[in-house]
TIPA-356723 format. One record per atom (N, C-alpha, C): residue in one letter; x, y, z. Coordinates in steps of 0.2 Angstrom, whole numbers, plus 5000, padded with zeros to 4 digits. Example, Ala and Ser with C-alpha at 12.3 -4.5 7.8 and 13.67 -1.06 7.14 Angstrom:
2
A506649725039A506249785039A506649845039S506449895035S506849955036S506450005039
***
This chain:
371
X496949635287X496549695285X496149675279X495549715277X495249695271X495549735266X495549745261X495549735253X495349725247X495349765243X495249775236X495749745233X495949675228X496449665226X496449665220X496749675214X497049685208X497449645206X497049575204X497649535202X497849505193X497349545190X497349535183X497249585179X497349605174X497149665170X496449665167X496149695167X495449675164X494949655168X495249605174X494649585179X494749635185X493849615186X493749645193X493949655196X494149695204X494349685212X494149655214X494249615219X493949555222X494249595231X493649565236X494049625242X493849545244X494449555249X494549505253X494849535259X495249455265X495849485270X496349475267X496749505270X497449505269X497849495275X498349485278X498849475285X498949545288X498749555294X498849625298X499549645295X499549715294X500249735292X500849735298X501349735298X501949735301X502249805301X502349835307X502649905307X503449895305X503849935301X504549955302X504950005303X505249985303X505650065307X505550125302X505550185302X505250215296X504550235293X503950175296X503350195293X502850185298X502650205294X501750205300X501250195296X500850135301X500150115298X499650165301X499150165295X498550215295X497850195293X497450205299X496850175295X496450225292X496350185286X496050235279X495450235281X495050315280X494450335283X494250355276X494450365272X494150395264X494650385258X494750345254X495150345248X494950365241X495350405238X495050435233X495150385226X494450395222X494350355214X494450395209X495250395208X495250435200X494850425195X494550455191X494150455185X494350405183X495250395180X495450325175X495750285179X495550265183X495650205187X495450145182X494950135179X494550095175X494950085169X495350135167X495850125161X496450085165X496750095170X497250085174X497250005173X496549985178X496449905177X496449895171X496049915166X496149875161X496749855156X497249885158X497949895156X498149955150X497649985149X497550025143X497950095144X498050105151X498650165153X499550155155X499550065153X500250035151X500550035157X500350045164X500450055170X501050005172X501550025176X501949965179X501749935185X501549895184X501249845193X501549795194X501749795202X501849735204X501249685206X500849645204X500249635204X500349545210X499849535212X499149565216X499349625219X499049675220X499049735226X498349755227X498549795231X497849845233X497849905229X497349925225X497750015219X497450065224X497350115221X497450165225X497850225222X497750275227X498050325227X498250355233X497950415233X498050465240X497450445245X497450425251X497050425257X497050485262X496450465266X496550515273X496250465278X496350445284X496450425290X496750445296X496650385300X496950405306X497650375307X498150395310X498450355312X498450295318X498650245316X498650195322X499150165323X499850175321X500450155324X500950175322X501550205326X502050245323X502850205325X503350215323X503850175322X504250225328X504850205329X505350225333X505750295332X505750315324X506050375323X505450425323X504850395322X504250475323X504150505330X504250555329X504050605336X503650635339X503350655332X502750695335X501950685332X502150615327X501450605327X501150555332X500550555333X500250515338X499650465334X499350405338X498750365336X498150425337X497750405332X497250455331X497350505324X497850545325X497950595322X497950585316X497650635312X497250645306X497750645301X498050595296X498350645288X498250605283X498550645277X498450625271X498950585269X498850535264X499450465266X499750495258X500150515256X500450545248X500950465247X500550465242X500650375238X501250415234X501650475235X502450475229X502850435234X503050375235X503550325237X504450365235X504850395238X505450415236X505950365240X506450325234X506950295240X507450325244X507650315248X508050335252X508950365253X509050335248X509950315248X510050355241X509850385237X510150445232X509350485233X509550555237X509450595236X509450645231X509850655226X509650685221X509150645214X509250595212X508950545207X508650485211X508250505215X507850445221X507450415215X507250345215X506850285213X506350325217X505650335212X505050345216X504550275211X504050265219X503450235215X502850265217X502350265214X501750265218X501450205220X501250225227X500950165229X500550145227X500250085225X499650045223X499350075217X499750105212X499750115206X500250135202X501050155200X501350135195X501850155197X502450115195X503150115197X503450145190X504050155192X504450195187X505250165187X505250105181X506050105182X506150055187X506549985186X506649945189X506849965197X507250025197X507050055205X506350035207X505950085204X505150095206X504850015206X505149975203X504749895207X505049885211X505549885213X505649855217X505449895225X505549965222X504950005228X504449985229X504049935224X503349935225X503349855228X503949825228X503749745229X503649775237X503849825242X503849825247X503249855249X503149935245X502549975247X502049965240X501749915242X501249875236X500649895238X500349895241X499749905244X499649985243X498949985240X498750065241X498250105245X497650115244X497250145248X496550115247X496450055244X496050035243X495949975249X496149995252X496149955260X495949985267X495749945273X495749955277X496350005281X496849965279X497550015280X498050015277X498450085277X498850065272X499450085276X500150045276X500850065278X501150095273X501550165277X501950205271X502350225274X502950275270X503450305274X503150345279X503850365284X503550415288X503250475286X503850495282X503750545280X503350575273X502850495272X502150515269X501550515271X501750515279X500850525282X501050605284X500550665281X500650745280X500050745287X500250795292X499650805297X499150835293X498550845295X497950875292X497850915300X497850905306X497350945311X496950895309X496550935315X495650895316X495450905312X495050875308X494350865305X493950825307X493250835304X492650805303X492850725301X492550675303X492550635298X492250625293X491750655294X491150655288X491350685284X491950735285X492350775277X492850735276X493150665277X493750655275X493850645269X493350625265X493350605258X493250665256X493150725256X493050785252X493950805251X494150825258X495050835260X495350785257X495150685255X495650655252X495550655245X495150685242X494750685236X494950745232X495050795236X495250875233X496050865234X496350845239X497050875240X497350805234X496950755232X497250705229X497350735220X496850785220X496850815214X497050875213X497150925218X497350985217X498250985218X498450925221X499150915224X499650935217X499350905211X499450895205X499850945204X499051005201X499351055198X499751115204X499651095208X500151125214X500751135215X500751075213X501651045210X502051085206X501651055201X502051105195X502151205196X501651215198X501651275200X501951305207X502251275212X502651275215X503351255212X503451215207X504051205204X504351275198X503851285196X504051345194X503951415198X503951425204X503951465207X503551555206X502751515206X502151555203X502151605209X502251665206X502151715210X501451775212X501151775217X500551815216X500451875212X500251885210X500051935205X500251915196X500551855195X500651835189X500051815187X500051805179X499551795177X499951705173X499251645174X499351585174X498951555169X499151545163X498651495157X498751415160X498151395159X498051325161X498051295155X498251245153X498051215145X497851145148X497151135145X496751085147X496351105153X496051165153X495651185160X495251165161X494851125156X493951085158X494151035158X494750995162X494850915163X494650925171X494850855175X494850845182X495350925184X495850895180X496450915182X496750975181X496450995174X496451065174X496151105177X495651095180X495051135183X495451135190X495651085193X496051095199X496751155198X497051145192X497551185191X497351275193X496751275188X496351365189X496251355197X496051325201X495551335209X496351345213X497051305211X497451305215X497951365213X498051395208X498251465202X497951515210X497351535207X496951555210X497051575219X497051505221X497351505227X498051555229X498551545226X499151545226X499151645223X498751665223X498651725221X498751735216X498751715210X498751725202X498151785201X498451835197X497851875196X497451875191X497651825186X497351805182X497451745178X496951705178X497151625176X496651625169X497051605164X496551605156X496451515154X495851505155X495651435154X495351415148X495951395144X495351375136X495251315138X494951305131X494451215132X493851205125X493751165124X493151165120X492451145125X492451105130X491951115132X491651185136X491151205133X490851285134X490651285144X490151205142X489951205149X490251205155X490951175156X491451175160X491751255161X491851285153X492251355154X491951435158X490851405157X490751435160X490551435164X490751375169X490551365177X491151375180X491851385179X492451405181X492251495182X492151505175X491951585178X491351615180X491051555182X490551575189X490551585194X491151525196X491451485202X491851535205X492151575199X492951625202X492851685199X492251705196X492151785195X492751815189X492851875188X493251895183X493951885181X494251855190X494951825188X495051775183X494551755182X494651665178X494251685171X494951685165X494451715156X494551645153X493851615154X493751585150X493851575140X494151525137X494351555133X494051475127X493551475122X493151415119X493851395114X494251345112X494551325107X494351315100X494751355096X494251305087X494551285086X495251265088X495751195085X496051215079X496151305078X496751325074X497151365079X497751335076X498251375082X498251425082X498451455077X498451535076X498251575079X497351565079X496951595080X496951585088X496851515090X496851485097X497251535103X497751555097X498451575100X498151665103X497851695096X497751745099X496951755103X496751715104X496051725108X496651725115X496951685115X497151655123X497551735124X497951755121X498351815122X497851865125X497351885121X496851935120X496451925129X496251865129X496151865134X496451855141X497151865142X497451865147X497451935149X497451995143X497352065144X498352095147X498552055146X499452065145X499852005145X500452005149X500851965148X500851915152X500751845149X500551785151X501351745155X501451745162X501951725165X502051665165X501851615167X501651545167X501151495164X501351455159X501151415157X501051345160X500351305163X500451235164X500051215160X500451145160X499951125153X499751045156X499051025157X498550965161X498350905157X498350935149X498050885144X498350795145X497550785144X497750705147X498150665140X498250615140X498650565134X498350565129X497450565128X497150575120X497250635119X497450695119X497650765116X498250755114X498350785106X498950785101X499250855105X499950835103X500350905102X500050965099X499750965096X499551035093X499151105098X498851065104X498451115106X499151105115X499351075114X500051095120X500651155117X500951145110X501151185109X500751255108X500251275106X499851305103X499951355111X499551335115X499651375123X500251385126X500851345124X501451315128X501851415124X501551435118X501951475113X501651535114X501151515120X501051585122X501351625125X501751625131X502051645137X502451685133X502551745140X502951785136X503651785138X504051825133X504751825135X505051835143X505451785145X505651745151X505351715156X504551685150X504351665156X504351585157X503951545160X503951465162X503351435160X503651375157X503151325153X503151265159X502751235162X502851165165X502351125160X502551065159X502150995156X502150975162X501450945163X501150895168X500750845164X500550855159X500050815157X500150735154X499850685150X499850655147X499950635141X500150675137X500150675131X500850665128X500850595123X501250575120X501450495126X501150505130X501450435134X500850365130X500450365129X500350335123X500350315118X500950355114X501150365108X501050415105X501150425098X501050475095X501550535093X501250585090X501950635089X502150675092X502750695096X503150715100X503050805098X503050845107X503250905105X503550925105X503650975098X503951005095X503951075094X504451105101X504551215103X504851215098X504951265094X505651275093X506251325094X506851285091X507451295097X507351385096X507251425089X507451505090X507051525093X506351505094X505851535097X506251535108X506151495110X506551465115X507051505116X507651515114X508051535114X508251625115X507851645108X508051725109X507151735113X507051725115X506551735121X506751695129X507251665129X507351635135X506951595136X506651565137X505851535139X506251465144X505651465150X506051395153X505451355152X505551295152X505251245151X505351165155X504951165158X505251115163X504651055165X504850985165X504350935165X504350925174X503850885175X503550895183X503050835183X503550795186X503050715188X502850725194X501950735195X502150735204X502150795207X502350805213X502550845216X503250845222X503450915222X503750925227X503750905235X504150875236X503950845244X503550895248X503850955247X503751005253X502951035251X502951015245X502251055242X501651025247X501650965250X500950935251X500750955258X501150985261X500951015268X500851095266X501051125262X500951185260X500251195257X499951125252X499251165252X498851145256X498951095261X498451085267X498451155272X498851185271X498951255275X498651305271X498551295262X498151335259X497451315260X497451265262X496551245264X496651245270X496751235276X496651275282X496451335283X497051375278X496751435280X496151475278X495751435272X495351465268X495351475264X496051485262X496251515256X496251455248X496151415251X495851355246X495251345248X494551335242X494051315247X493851245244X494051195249X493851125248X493051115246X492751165249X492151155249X491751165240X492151175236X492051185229X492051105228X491851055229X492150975228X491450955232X491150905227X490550855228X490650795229X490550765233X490750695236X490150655233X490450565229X489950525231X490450485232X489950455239X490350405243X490350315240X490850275242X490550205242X490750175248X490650105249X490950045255X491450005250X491949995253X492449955250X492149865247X491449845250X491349815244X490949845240X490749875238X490549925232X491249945228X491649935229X492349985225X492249955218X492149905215X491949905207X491549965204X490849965208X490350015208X490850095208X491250115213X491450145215X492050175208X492450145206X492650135198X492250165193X491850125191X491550145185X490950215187X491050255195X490550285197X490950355191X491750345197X492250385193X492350395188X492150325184X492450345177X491850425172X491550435177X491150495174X491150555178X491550565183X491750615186X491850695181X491550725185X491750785179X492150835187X492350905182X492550945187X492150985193X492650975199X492250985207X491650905208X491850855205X491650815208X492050745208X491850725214X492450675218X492150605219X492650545218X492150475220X492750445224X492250435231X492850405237X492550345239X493250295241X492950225244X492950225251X492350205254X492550225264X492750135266X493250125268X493550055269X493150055274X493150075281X492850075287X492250085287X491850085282X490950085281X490650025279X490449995285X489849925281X489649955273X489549915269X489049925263X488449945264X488149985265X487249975267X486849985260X486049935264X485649945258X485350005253X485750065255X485250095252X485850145247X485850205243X486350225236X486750245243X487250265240X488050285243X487950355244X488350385251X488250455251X488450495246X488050585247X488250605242X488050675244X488750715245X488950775248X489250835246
***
């Protein structure tokens, strides 16, 4: 198979062959028809996000393909059939505290290597082998959308999670903290989705705050930050127009603690806080709730690596039905030799727009689609 491989921190991808993959009992090979370019993938290579790797590999994330060959205990899926490949690697033999890795991008925990010496390759290939029970049907699509579907579910998956794990209810009202990021912005589109009646999006960039409430009309109160909390604290309040249910909080790893707690002290009494975000994984100072505030307010507070297994087939049914619109998401495409280009295209991705590698597209002479 061909490939993007990652063999040093700081250098290029180099795409080469590699050994046709070997099926096992348990996984299925898939050929990758669109793989998604996280913005900091280019931090990623350069070591600068302290990642665990098993190195060479293929990086990567979330793909969508077809399937082309399935193992002895799958039943029902067939060669052809359309899904999403979810790079959460879980082991198998302790169900309650399973080893996870991501595939072709970072392990956790000497478990998680040693997940990765086996599921090392990511979607930066022609094809990628995974468990069974990470290729998720999609139905038929379009192939010409596959990179929109692997590019939005790979981002929205996220804050999905989290808000599945706290058991977001419709009609609740949901603050986003960090809503002008990739990931933030994904967090208000899939709120939203999930019937939130109201999602309050602060941020300092104005120009992202007011295209969210373009995008989504009066459910979504944008909300500008000045970087005092107090103040922060009651613009956010003011603007939920009552009592603020759930708290997610998206901020990447250069955001201090001060504007996590600041939104995290919003939420009103009994309700839920999830951390998703970044912050303090590259050092720095630790947040600090405190314990009376917590306490005679109940407040749950709960961290969320990832998602829920069950979650990733429930929001492909939020985007089937319509009730997620994928179509909010801008494609620029590349050829897996291009994927350097394809890297640095990402590293300036802003919100609703997406950079995907097509393995299965010749290079051609002329700029990269753009959809």
């Amino acid at each position: 198979m061909k490939a993007a491989i990652f063999s040093e921190f700081g250098s290029p991808l180099k795409v080469t062959t590699l050994p046709d993959l070997v099926l096992g009992t348990g996984e299925i090979i898939v050929d990758v028809v669109a793989a998604h370019v996280l913005s900091y993938t280019g931090e990623v290579l350069r070591g600068e996000r302290n990642y665990a790797l098993e190195l060479p590999l293929a990086p990567g994330t979330a793909a969508v393909g077809q399937v082309r060959a399935t193992g002895p205990d799958s039943t029902r899926l067939r060669p052809g059939d359309w899904v999403l490949c979810d790079p959460t690697v879980r082991s198998r033999d302790d169900l309650r505290t399973p080893d996870i890795v991501l595939q072709g991008w970072s392990a956790r925990g000497e478990g998680g290597r040693q997940l990765m010496r086996h599921h090392r390759h990511g979607a930066f290939a022609s094809q990628m082998r995974i468990p069974t029970e990470n290729a998720i049907p999609l139905g038929p699509i379009e192939e010409a959308e596959a990179g929109r579907w692997c590019g939005a579910l790979d981002l929205l998956l996220v804050p999905f999670g989290g808000l599945v794990a706290v058991d977001l209810q419709a009609g609740e009202t949901v603050l986003v903290s960090g809503a002008t990021g990739n990931y933030g912005s994904a967090g208000v589109t899939v709120a939203l989705a999930m019937g939130a009646a109201r999602v309050v999006a602060p941020g300092r960039n104005r120009t992202v705050l007011d295209d969210l409430a373009r995008r989504f009309g009066d459910r979504v109160r944008p909300v500008p930050l000045t970087g005092r909390a107090e103040e922060d604290q009651g613009r956010m309040r003011a603007a939920a127009g009552g009592p603020i249910d759930v708290v997610l909080d998206m901020l990447p790893p250069e955001a201090g603690t001060a504007p996590v707690r600041a939104a995290a002290m919003t939420v009103r009494e009994f309700g839920r806080v999830v951390l998703m975000g970044g912050v303090g994984m590259l050092g720095g100072d630790d947040l600090a709730l405190p314990y009376p505030w917590l306490m005679r307010n109940s407040i749950t507070v709960r961290g969320q690596w990832m998602f829920p297994r069950a979650a990733a087939p429930r929001l492909v049914s939020l985007a089937r039905s319509g009730q997620l619109d994928l179509g909010q998401y801008r494609v620029t495409e590349f050829g897996l030799d291009d994927v350097n280009q394809a890297v640095a295209h990402a590293a300036g991705d802003k919100p609703f727009s997406l950079t995907v590698v097509r393995p299965q597209r010749p290079t051609a002479p002329h700029p990269p689609r753009t959809g």
